[in-house]
C-alpha positions in Angstrom: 11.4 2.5 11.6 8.5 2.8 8.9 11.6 2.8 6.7 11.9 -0.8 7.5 8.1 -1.6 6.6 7.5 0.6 3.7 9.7 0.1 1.2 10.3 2.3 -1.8 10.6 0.1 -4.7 11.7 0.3 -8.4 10.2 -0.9 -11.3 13.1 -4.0 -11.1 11.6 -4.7 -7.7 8.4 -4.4 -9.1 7.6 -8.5 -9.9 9.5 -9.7 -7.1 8.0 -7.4 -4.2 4.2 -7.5 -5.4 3.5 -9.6 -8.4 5.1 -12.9 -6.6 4.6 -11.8 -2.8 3.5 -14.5 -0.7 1.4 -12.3 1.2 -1.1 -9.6 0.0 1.0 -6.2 -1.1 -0.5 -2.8 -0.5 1.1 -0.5 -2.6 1.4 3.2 -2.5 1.9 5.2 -6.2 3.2 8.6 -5.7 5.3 11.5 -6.6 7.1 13.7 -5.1 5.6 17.3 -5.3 2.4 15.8 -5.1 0.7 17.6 -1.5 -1.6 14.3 -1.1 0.4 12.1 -1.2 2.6 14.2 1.1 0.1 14.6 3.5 -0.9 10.9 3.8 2.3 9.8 4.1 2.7 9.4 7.8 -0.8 7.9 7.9 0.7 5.2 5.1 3.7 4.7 7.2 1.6 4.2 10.4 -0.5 1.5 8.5 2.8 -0.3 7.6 3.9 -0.2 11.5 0.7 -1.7 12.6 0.4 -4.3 9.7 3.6 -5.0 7.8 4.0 -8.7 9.3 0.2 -9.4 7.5 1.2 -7.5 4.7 3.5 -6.2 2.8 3.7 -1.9 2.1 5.5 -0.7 -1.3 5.7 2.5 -2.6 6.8 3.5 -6.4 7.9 7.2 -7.6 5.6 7.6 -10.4 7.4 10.1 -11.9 10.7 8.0 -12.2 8.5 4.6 -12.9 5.8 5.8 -15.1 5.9 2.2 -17.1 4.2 0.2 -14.2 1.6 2.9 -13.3 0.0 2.8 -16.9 0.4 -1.1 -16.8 -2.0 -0.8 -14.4 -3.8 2.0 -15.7 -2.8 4.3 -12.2 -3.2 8.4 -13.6 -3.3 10.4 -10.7 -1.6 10.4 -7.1 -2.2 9.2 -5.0 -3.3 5.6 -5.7 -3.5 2.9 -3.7 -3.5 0.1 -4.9 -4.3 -4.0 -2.9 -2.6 -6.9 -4.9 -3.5 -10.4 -3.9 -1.6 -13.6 -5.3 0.4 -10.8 -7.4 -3.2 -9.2 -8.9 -4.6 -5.9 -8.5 -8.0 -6.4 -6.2 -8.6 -2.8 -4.6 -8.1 0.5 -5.7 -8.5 4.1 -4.1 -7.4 7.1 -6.0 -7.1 10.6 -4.7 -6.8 12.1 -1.2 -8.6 9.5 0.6 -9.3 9.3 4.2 -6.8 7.6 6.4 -9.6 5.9 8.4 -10.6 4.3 4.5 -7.4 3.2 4.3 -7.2 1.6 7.3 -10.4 -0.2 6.9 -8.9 -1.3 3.7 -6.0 -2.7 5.7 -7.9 -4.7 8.0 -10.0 -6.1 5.4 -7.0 -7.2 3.8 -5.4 -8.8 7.0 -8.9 -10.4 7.3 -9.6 -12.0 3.7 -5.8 -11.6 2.8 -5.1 -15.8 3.0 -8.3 -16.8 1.3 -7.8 -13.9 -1.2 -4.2 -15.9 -1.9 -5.1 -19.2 -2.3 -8.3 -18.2 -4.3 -5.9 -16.9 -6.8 -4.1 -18.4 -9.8 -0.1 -17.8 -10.1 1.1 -16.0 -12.8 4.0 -17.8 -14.4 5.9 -15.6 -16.3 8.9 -13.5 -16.6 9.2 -9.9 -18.0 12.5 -9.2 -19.9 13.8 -5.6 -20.4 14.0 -4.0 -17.2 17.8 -4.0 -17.4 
């Protein structure tokens, strides 16, 4: 079910799924062997069940997508990450506490709307991603 909320995204999904959401985009970076992120996980995919109709819950393979992590300057995992109107607000790094996280969310769900329309679109389009 969390499958359906927290989607694992590429870096060819990367500009349609955060940088022109509609809605606010928490995103996950990860890797595999990292224990962290392991360990968070179900507390990620929780957040995503209670939230994902307010927002929407990405997460990218670091390893495999290293290109958008040092766009946005991510060099550890975890790292969460808020975008609003497609633009990176929030960040947590490191093993952070679920209950953080949550309260994250909530703010999010809470300013989310106003965070949108108080942003400028980014008009745009990046070539190369094959």
């Amino acid at each position: 079910m969390a499958q359906d909320v927290l989607v694992d995204i590429s870096d060819s999904d990367w500009e349609p799924m955060v940088e022109r959401n509609e809605k606010p985009v928490f995103v996950m970076f990860y890797s595999p062997s990292c224990t962290h992120c392991i360990r968070i996980m179900p507390s990620i995919e929780e957040l995503a069940r209670d939230f994902g109709t307010e927002i929407a819950f990405v997460k990218l393979n670091l390893i495999r997508f290293d290109y958008i992590g040092e766009r946005y300057g991510v060099m550890a995992t975890p790292t969460f990450i808020y975008f609003c109107g497609g633009k990176p607000v929030q960040t947590r790094v490191g093993a952070v506490f679920p209950a953080m996280l949550r309260k994250m969310v909530e703010d999010m769900v809470i300013h989310g709307e106003e965070c949108r329309l108080a942003s400028s679109d980014w008009k745009y389009k990046i070539t190369g991603y094959g």
